[in-house]
Every structure is written in structure tokens, then in C-alpha cells.
C-alpha positions as CSV (number, residue, x, y, z in Angstrom):
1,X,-205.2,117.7,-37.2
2,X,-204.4,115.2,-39.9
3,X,-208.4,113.8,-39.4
4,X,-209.0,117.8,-40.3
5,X,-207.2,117.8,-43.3
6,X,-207.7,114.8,-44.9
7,X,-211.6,115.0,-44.3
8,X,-211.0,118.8,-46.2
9,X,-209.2,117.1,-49.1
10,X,-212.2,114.1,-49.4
11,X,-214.9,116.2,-49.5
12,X,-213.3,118.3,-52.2
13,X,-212.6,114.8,-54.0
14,X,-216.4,113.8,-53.5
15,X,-217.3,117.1,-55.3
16,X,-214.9,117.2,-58.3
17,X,-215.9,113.4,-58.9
18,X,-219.8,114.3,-58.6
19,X,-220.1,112.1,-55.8
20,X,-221.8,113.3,-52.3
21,X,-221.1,111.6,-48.7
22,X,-223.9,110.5,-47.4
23,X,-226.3,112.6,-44.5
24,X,-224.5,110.0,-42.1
25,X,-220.6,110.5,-43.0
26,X,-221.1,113.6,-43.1
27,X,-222.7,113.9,-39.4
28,X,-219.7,111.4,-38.5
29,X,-217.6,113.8,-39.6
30,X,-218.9,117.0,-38.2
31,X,-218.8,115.0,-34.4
32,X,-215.5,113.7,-34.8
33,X,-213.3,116.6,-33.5
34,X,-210.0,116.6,-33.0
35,X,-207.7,117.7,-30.4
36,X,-205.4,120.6,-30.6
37,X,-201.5,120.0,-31.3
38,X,-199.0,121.7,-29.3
39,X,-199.1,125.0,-31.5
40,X,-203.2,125.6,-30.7
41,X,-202.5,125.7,-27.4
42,X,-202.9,129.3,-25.4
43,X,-204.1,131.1,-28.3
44,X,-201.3,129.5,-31.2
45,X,-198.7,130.0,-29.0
46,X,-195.4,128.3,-29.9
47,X,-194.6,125.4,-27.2
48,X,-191.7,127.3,-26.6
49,X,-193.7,129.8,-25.0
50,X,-195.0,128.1,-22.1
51,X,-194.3,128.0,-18.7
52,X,-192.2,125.5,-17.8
53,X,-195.4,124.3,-14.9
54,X,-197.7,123.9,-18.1
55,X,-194.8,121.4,-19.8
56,X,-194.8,119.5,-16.6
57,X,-199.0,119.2,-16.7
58,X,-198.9,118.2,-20.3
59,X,-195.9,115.6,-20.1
60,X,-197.7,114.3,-16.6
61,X,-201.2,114.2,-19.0
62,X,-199.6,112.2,-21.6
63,X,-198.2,109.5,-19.4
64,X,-201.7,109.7,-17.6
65,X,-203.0,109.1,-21.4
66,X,-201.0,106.3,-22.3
67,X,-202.2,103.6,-19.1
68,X,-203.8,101.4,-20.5
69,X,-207.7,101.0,-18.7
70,X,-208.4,97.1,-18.6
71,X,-212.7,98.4,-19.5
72,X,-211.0,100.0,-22.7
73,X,-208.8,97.1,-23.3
74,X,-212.1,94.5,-23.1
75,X,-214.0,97.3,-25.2
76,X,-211.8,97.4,-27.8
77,X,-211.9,93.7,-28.2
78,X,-213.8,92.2,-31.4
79,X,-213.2,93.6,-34.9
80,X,-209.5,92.5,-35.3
81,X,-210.6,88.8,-33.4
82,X,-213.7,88.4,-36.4
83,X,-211.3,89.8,-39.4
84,X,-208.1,87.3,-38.4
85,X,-210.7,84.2,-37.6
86,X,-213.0,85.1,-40.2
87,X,-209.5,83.9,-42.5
88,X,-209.7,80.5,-40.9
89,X,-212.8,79.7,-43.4
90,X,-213.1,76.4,-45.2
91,X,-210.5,77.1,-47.9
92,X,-208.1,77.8,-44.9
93,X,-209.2,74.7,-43.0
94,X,-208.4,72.9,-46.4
95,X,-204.9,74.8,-47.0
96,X,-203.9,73.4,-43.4
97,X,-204.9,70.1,-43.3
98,X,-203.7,69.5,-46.7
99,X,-200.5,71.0,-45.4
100,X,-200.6,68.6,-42.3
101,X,-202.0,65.4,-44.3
102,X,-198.6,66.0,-47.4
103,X,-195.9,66.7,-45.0
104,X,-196.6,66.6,-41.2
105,X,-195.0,68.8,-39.5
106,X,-193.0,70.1,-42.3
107,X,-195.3,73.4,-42.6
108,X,-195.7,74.2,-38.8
109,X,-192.9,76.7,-38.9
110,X,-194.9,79.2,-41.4
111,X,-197.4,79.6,-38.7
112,X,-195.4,82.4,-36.6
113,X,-193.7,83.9,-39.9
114,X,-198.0,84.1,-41.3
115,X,-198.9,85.7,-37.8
116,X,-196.1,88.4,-38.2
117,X,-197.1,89.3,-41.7
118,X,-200.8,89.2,-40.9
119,X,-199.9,91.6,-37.7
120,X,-198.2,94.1,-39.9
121,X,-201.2,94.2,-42.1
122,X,-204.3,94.2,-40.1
123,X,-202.3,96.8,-37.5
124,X,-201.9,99.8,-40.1
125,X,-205.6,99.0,-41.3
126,X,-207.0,99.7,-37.8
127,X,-204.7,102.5,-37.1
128,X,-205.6,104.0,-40.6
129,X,-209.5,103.7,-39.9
130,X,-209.1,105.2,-36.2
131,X,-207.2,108.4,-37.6
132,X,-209.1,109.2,-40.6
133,X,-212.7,107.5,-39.5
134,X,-213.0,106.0,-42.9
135,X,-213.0,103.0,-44.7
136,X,-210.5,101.4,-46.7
137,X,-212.3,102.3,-49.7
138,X,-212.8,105.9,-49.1
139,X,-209.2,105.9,-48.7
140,X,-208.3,104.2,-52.3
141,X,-211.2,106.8,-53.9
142,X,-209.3,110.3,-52.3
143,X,-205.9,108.9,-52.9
144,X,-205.8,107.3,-56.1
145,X,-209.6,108.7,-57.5
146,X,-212.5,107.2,-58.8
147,X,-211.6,104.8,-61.6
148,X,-209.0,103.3,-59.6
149,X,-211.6,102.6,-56.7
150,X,-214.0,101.7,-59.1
151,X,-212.2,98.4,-60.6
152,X,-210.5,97.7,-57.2
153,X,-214.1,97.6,-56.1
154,X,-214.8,95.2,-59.5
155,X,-212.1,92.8,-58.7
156,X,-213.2,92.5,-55.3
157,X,-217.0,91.4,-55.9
158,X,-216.1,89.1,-58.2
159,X,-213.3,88.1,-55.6
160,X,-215.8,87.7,-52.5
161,X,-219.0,86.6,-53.8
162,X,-216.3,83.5,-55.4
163,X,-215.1,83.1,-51.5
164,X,-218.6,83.2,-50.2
165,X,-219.7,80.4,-52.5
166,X,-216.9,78.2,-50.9
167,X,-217.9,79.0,-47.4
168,X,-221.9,77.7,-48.4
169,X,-219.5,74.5,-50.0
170,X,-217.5,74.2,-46.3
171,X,-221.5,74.2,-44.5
172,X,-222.7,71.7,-47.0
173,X,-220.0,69.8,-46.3
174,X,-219.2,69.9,-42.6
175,X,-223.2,69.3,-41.9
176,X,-223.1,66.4,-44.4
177,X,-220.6,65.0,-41.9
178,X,-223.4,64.9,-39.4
179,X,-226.3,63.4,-41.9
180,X,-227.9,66.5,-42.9
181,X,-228.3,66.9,-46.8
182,X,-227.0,69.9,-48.6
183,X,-230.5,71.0,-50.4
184,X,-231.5,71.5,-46.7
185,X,-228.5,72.6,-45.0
186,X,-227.3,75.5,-47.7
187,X,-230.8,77.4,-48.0
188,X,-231.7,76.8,-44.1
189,X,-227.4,78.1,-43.8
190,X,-228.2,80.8,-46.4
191,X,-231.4,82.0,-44.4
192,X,-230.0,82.7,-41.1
193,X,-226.8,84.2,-42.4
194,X,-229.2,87.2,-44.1
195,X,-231.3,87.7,-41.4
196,X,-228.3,88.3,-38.9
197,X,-226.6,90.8,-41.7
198,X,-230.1,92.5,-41.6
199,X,-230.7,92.4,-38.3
200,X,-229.8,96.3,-37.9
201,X,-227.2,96.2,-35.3
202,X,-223.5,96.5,-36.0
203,X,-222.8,95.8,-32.0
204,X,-225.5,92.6,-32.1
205,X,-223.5,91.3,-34.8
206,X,-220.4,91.7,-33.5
207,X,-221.2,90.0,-30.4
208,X,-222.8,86.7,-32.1
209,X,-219.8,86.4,-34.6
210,X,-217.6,86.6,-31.5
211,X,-219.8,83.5,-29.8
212,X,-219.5,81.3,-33.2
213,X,-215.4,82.2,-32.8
214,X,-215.5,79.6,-30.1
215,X,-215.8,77.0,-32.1
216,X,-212.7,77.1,-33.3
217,X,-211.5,75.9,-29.9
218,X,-212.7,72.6,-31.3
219,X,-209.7,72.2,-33.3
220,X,-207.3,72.7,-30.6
221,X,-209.0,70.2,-28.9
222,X,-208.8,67.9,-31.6
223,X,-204.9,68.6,-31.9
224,X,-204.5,67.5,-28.5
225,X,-206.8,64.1,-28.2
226,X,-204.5,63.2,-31.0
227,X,-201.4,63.2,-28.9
228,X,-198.9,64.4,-30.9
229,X,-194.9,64.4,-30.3
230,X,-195.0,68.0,-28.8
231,X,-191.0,67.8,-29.2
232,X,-191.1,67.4,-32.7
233,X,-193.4,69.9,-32.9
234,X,-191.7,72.7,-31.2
235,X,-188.6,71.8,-33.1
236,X,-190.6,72.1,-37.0
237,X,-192.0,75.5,-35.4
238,X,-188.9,77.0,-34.5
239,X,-186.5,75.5,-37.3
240,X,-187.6,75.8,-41.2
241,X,-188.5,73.0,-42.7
242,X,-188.4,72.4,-46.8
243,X,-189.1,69.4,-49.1
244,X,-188.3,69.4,-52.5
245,X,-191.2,69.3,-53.9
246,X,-193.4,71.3,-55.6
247,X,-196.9,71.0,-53.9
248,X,-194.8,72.2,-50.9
249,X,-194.4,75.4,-52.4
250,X,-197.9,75.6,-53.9
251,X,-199.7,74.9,-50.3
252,X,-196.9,77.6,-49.0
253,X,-198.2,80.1,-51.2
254,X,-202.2,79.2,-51.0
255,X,-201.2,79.4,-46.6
256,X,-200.0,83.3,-47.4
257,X,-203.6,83.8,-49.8
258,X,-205.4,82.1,-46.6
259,X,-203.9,84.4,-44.3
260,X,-204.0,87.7,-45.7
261,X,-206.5,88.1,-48.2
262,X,-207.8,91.5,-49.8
263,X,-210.9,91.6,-48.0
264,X,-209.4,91.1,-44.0
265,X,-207.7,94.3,-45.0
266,X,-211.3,96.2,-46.1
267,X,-212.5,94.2,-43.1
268,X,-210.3,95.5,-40.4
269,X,-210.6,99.2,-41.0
270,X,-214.5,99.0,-41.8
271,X,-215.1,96.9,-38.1
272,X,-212.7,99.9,-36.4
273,X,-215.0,102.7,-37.7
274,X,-218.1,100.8,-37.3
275,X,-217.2,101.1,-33.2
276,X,-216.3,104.9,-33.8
277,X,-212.6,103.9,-32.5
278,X,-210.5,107.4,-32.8
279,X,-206.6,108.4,-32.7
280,X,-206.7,107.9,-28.4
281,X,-207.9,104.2,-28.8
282,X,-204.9,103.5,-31.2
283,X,-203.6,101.2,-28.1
284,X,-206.3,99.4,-27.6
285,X,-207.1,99.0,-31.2
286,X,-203.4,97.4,-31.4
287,X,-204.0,94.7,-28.4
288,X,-206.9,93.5,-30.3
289,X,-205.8,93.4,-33.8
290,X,-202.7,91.1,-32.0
291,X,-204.4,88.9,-30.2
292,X,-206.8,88.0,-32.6
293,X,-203.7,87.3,-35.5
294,X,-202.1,85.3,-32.2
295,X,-205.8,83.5,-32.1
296,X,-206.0,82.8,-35.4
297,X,-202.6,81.5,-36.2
298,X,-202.6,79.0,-33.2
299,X,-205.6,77.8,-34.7
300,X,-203.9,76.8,-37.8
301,X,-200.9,75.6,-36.4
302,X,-203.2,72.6,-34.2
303,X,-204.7,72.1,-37.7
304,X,-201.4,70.9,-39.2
305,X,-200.1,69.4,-35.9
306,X,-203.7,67.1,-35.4
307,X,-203.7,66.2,-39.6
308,X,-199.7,66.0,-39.9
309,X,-199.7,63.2,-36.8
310,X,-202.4,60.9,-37.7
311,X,-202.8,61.4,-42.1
312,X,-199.4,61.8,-42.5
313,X,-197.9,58.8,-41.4
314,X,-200.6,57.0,-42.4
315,X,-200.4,58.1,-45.9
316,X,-203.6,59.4,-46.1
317,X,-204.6,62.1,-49.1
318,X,-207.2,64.7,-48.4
319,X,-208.6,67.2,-51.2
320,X,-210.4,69.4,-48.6
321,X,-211.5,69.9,-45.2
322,X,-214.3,67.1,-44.8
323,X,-211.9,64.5,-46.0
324,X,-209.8,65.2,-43.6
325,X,-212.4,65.3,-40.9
326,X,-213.6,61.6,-42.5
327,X,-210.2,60.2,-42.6
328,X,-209.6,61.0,-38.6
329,X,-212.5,59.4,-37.6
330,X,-210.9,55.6,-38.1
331,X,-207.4,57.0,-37.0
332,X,-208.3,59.2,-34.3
333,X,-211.3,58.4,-33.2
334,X,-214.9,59.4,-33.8
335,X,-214.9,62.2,-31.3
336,X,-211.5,64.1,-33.6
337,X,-213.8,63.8,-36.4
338,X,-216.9,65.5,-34.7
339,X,-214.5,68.2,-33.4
340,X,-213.0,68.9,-37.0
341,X,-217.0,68.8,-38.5
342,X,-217.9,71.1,-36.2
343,X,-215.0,73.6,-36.7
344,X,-215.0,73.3,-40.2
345,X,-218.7,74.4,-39.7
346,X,-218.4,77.2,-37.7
347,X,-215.7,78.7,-39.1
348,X,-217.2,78.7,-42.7
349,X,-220.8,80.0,-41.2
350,X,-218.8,82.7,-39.4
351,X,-217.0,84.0,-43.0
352,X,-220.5,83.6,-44.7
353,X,-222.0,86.4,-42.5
354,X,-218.6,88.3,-42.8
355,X,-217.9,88.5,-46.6
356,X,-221.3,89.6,-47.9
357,X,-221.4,92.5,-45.9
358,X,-217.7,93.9,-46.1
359,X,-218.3,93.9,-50.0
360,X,-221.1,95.6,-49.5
361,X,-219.5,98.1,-47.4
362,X,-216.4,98.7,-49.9
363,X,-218.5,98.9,-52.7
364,X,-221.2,101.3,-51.2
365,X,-218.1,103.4,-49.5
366,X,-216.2,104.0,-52.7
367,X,-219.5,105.4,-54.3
368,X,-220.6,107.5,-51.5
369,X,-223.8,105.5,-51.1
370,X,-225.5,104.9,-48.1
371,X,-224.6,101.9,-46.0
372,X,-224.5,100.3,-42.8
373,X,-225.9,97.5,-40.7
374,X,-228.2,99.7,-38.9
375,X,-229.7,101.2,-41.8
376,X,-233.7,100.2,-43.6
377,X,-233.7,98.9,-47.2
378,X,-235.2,102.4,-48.0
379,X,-232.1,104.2,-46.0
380,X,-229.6,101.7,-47.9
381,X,-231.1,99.9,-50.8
382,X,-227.9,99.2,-52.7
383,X,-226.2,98.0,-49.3
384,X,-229.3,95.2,-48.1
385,X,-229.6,94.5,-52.1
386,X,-225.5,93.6,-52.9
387,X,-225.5,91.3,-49.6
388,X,-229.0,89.7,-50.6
389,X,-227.7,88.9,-54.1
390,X,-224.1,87.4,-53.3
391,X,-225.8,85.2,-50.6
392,X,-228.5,84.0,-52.6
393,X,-225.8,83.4,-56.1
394,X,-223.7,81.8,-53.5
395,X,-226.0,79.6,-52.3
396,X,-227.8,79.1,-55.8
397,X,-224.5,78.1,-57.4
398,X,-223.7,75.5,-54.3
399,X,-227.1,73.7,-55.1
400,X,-226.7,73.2,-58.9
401,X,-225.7,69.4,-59.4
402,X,-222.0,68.7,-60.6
403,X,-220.8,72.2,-60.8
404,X,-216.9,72.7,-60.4
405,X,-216.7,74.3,-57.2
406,X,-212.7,74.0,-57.2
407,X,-212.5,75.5,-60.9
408,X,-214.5,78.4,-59.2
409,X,-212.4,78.8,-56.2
410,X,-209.5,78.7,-58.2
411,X,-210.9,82.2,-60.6
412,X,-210.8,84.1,-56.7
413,X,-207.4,82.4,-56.1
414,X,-206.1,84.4,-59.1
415,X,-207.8,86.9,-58.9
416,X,-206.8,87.5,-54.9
417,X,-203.3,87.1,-55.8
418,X,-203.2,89.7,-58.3
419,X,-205.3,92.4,-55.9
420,X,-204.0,91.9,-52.5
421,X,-200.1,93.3,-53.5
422,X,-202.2,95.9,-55.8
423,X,-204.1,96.9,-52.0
424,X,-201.2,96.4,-49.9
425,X,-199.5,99.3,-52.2
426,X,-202.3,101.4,-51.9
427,X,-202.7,100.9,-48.4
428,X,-198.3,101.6,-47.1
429,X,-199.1,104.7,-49.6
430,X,-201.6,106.2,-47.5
431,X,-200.2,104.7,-44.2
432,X,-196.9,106.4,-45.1
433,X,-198.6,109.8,-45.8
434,X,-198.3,112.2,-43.2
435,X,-201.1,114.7,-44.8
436,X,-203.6,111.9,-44.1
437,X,-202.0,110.1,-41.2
438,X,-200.6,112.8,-39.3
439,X,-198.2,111.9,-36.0
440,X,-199.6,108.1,-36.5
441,X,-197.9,108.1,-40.0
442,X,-196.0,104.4,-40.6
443,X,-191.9,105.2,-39.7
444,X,-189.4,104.0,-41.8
445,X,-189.3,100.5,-39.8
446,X,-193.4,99.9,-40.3
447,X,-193.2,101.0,-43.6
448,X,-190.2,98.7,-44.0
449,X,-192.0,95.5,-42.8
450,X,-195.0,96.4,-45.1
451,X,-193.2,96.4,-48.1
452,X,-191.5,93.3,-47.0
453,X,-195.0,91.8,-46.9
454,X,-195.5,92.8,-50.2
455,X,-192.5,91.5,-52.0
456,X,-193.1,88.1,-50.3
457,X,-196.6,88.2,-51.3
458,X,-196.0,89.1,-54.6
459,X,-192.9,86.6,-55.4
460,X,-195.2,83.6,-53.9
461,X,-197.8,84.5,-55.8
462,X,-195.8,84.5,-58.8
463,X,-194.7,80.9,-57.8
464,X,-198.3,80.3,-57.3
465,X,-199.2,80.9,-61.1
466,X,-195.9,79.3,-62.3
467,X,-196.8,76.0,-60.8
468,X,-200.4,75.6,-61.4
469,X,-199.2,76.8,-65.2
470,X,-196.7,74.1,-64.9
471,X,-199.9,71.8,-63.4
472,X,-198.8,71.0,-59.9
């Protein structure tokens, strides 16, 4: 019923703004039917009307309803495993090791506290996207109108196609690890990564982003050849740690922007409606949106375990991902370094093919253009031309000789800190609303632990501009 009303209220939003849903939304719509409350039952009866062997059928139906069906549970799998890893790019692979390489072990106990808030976040993004069947973007437009979407939409170009460039720096740089020069490996990189987004099947995709995930395994790997003290470990995990000093704070604060950023949260819900998920696959939506936050933050957490035991103690200082790779060669042996190239590799290929496409999706949602993976350049021009031109400025930009890729990175630092509290307010607004949401509406506890979230986020991100003001 709440999928009912809401798509009422957007299509009379789309018409007092002068903007049309596409043929494809609106056929999405039309299918999408929803099943009748309590009240629609027998004619509108009240449920007090029933007999008491109908109550007995429906309560028997609903516990039927809510077993979970192992096919479903593997079906459901994917779009919250891609968002949470595609956060583990090079800048995050940077953020940990640095984190590892300044203070061992000190860092290890954010992990589980990153997972939580990253839980909380990606979880009310699914569920939004398999009530309403919409995007995140579509949301922001009906809810807070056009101009509002429109310079969300600004921020987060500019945001993205900043992040992309990074990711084309992480490939240069993890191949150059292996020999290969960056004026071959960025265009060959650059290539590929376009003709997978245009390859015209959401599914296809899906399933080779999922195969390039397993690369990551390669840093757990490399945390255990190390041979760390797994006491120690556990202990720093499960006990906070703090040094008193202020690039401790400043890598605590970039280790929130890492995990949540604005675009996993445009990600999560666009990646739910892609698969057509509805209110019934809430469930299974919530298994995988978990698992793939659990994924992702173990991940991270045998990143600072493998560079806190072997730089740390040795003193070592890494500015990014590929030094760190480099400096565990000679401490750790040649096979840790291969194992950190390759991850740092695959993990930035695998946000790449992610980024240009979610922007493109946001953007072309907002405006009610046409968009999609399986739609032709004449079907989605503005879709296939935005993801052409951020991967080829990306990739431009990587090539030109001295250019100040961390100046760069550092204008989508700011400018993710100040959107991601703006979206995370937009998005407990809508999740709280029960004219949009319906029964699947946040309580007072999710709502709770969302604007938790975004307090902490905002007061670190606060810190964040204090001490690079202050030049730390």
C-alpha cells in the first residue's frame, strides 16, 4: 500500500516539476503490485470481521512467509557484497595500511564499530529501494523537490568522477608493482572498464564484479603469512585503543569517509531495484547487505593487522597503498607484496566499473531520463555518455605528467564529508516516513542508530577539517 501511495505522490511531483518518468519506470511501476493489507481483505472488511479459521490461515501464512528459502537466500546475494567491497578501493587500502604502518594495532578496534555504522546505513538503503522500487535519487527529488536533487546530484559528480580518478591512480600503481607502465596500464584499465559498463546486462555485471571480489581474499592471506600475535590482536579489537596524537584522529576520521561514503548509499538502493527486489525479499535483502559489511570490514581489519606487524615496528612510513605493498616485500617476503599488488589492483578495478555508472544512474534518476545497463546509446544517451566522460577525464587526468593526484583526492574528501551527513538526513527522513515506507517504516530504535551515525559522522568530519586546517 505504501508502494501505491508514494508512486501516486511521485508521479504528481514529476508533473508539477515538468519532468516525465521514463516508458520503463513507468512499466516498472504498473507491474509492481502490491498485496492487500488486512482491511482489503473479503470485500474491505475490517479484520475484526473474520472468522476466527481465516485468522488461523493468515497467521499460519505469515509464519509460512517468513522461512527463509536457502535458493532465495543465494539469490539475493550480490548488490550489498559489490556496494560494501566496492569501499575497500585504493583510497581505503591507503587509509588502512597507513593506519597499520602509524600505530599497529592501535586502529583494529574501529573495524567492528565501522561495520556497525556501515550495517545501519546500507540496511535502510536496500529496504528503502525494495518498498518503493526506486532509487535513492528519485527519493531525494519527491521528498525534498527538484533543486535540492539537482545540487545533491552536482556535488556528487564532482564527488565521483574525483574518486574514480583515484581508482585509475590505485591500477597504475598496483600494476606498476608488477612492471607494467602506467601510459599502458590506465588506457588498456580504462578500456575494459567501459566495455563491461556497456555491455548491456545488469545480471552479467553483477556476476563479474562478484568474481573480481575474490581478490580481496588476497589480503587475508597476506595478514596471515605475516604471522602476527593473534593475542594482541583480539585484545586491540575488542578494547579501544587511543594515542595522543593527531594523525590518529585524522586517519580515524578518513576510516569513517572510507567506509561510508555518499555514493555506497546511491549504490545500495540502485543494485536492489536493478534485481526488482520487493517488500517480501526484505529478509533476504538484509542477509546480504550484512554479510557483505561483515566481508568488507574483515577485509580491512587483516589490512591493519598484516601493515601494523611488519611496518610498524619497523618504523616504516607509507603515503599510499603501493608503498606499503613495496615496503612488505623485504620484511615479509616477496610473495606478501604480490598478494597486497594484487589486491590493491583488484579492488580499485572493481570501484572503477562501479562509480561511473552509479553517477550515472543518480544523475539520470533525479532528472527522469532514461537509464540503465541494458539500455542502447539511442535508448539512454545521457546514461552511456556521463559514464564515457568520467572514465575517459579519469583516465586523461591520471596520464598527465606531475599532476597532484592527492590535492585532487583531497577536493572529494571535502566535498564527501560535507554530502554524506547532508544524504544520511535525507535518507532517516524518508526511512522514517510512513506515507512512503509503510509497515517497513524505521522504529524509534533504527531511526535512533541512524542519527547516531550521523552525529558521529558529522563531529569527525568536523575534526577532519579542523586538523588538515591546522595542517596535520
Amino acid at each position: 500500500m505504501a508502494r501505491e501511495k508514494r508512486q501516486a505522490t511521485g508521479a504528481g511531483s514529476a508533473q508539477q516539476s515538468g519532468i516525465q518518468a521514463p516508458d520503463s519506470q513507468a512499466a516498472d511501476i504498473t507491474a509492481r503490485e502490491v498485496q492487500p493489507s488486512g482491511s482489503q481483505i473479503n470485500g474491505g472488511q475490517a479484520s475484526g470481521g473474520k472468522t476466527p479459521t481465516k485468522q488461523r490461515k493468515q497467521k499460519f501464512s505469515r509464519r509460512r512467509r517468513t522461512r527463509l528459502e536457502p535458493k532465495r537466500v543465494l539469490a539475493a546475494l550480490g548488490p550489498g557484497m559489490v556496494a560494501a567491497l566496492a569501499g575497500a578501493d585504493a583510497g581505503g587500502v591507503a587509509t588502512y595500511s597507513n593506519a597499520g604502518a602509524l600505530f599497529g594495532f592501535a586502529q583494529l578496534w574501529t573495524v567492528p564499530v565501522m561495520c556497525f555504522l556501515l550495517i545501519v546505513v546500507q540496511e535502510t538503503a536496500a529496504r528503502m529501494g525494495c518498498v518503493t522500487g526506486k532509487g535513492f535519487a528519485s527519493l531525494i527529488r519527491e521528498r525534498f523537490g527538484v533543486r535540492g536533487s539537482a545540487l545533491a546530484m552536482l556535488a556528487l559528480l564532482v564527488s565521483n568522477t574525483t574518486v574514480t580518478l583515484s581508482e585509475f591512480a590505485g591500477i597504475a600503481s598496483g600494476l606498476g608493482l608488477f612492471g607494467v607502465p602506467t601510459y599502458l596500464s590506465v588506457p588498456v584499465s580504462a578500456i575494459v572498464i567501459w566495455l563491461l559498463t556497456m555491455s548491456g546486462s545488469y545480471n552479467r555485471i553483477e556476476k563479474i564484479l562478484l568474481a573480481i571480489s575474490c581478490v580481496f581474499v588476497t589480503y587475508i592471506i597476506a595478514g596471515i603469512m605475516v604471522g602476527p600475535d593473534w593475542g594482541a590482536a583480539a585484545r586491540d579489537t575488542l578494547i579501544p585503543q587511543f594515542v595522543n596524537d593527531p594523525r590518529y584522529f585524522s586517519l580515524l576520521v578518513a576510516n569513517i569517509g572510507t567506509t561510508i561514503a555518499p555514493w555506497m548509499i546511491f549504490l545500495a538502493q540502485s543494485n536492489v531495484v536493478e534485481k526488482n527486489a520487493r517488500e517480501d525479499d526484505i529478509p533476504y535483502q538484509r542477509i546480504d547487505t550484512v554479510t557483505g559489511s561483515i566481508v568488507a570490514s574483515i577485509i580491512s581489519w587483516f589490512i591493519i593487522l598484516a601493515t601494523g606487524h611488519v611496518l610498524f615496528p619497523a618504523g616504516i612510513v607509507v603515503e599510499g597503498a603501493e608503498d606499503a605493498a613495496a615496503a612488505l616485500a623485504p620484511l615479509a617476503g616477496p610473495y606478501a607484496q604480490v598478494l597486497f599488488g594484487a589486491g590493491l589492483v583488484g579492488a580499485s578495478f572493481l570501484a572503477a566499473c562501479v562509480l561511473p555508472g552509479i553517477t550515472a544512474s543518480a544523475i539520470c534518476e533525479a532528472f527522469g531520463w532514461e537509464r540503465g545497463a541494458d539500455r542502447s546509446w539511442q535508448e539512454a544517451p545521457t546514461y552511456r555518455g556521463i559514464i564515457t566522460a568520467i572514465l575517459a577525464i579519469s583516465a586523461a587526468v591520471v596520464l598527465v605528467p606531475n599532476i597532484n593526484l592527492f590535492g585532487i583526492m583531497m577536493v572529494a574528501q571535502v566535498i564527501n564529508g560535507v554530502l554524506l551527513p547532508v544524504l544520511l538526513v535525507c535518507m532517516v527522513t524518508i526511512a522514517r516516513d510512513r506515507h512512503i515506507m509503510g509497515a517497513h517504516a524505521n522504529g524509534r530504535l533504527w531511526t535512533g542508530l541512524t542519527w547516531f551515525t550521523i552525529v558521529a559522522v558529522t563531529v569527525f568530519t568536523i575534526v577532519m577539517f579542523v586538523l588538515q586546517a591546522l595542517g596535520f
